[in-house]
N, C-alpha and C positions, 0 to 999 in steps of 0.2 A: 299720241299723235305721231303718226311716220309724216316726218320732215324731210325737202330735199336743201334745205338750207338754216343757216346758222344768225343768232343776232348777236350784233357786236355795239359797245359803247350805245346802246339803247335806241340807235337812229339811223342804226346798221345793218342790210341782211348779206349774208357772203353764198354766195353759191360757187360749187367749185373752182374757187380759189377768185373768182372774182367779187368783188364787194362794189354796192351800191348804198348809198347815202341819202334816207328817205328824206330824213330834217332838212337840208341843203341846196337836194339836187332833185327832188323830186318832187312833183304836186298828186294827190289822189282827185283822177279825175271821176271814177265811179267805181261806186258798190253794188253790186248785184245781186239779188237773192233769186237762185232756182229753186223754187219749191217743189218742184217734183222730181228733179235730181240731187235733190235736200244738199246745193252746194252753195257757196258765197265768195265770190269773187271783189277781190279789190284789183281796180287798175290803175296805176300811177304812168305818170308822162312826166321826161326831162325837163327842167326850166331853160334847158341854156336850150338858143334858138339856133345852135348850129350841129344839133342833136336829135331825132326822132328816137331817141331810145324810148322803148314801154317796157314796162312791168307787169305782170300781172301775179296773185297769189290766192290761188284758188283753192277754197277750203271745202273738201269733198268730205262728205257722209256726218254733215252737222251732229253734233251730240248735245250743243248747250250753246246756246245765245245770246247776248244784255248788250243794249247800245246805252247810250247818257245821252240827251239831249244837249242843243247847240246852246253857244252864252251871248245871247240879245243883244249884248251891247259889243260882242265883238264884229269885227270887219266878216263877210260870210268869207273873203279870199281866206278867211286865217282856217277858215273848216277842211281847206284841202293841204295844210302844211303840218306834218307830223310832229308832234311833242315831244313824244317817248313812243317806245315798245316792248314788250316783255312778254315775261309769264306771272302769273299767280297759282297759287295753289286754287285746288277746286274747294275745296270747302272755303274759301274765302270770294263766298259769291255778292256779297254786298260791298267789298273792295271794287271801287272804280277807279282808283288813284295813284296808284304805285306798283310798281312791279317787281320781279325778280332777276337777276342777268341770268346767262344763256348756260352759266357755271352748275347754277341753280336746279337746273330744268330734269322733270321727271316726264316720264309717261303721264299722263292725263293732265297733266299742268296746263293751266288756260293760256292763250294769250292772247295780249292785253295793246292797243292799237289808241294812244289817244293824240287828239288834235289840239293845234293852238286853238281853234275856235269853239274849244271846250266839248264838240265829239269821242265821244270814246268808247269802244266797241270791244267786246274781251267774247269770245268764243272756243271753242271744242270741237275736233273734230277728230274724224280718223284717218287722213290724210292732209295735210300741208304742202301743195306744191309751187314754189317759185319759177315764173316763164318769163325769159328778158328776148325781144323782138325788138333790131334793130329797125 
């Protein structure tokens, strides 16, 4: 997967030389699946209210997809605050749970997006690109 950016301490992505803090500072406001552009977009929005930063990270030319369903009993706010993030190896396609850090990471290596609210999305693609919109 050609990446324009890096994860760091597992709730981190750095794009040229600037870092954003999904666990903290960010909420995922939507997911998006283009099916006929076979891409999948997450958008994240700042929580602090003297902020309009967004995020987005658009995963172009899907190769492999697995989401996890939500956990019932949590709060649905918690579905949009990020857990972890990572990579997995690809033959560990029944791994929903754990990751690898960014030290880790090969060509095809999945990564792996899970939520406090027990969401978690692990995909492939052939492109990974990170867009921050003040």
């Amino acid at each position: 997967m050609k990446k324009n950016f890096s994860i760091i301490s597992s709730i981190e992505v750095v794009k040229a030389g600037d870092s954003f803090d999904l666990h903290n500072d960010f909420d995922l406001s939507k997911l998006e699946i283009d099916f006929q552009k076979n891409n999948l977009s997450l958008l994240w929005l700042s929580r602090s209210s003297s902020s309009c930063l967004q995020l987005s990270i658009v995963f172009k030319q899907i190769k492999y997809f697995n989401a996890l369903g939500f956990d019932e009993e949590m709060p649905r706010a918690e579905d949009r605050r990020l857990s972890f993030l990572g990579y997995l190896h690809p033959e560990d396609v029944n791994i929903m749970n754990g990751f690898l850090p960014e030290e880790s990471y090969a060509d095809g290596h999945h990564i792996i997006f899970s939520f406090e609210g027990g969401l978690t999305l692990k995909l492939l693609a052939e492109i990974a690109e990170l867009d921050v919109k003040n």
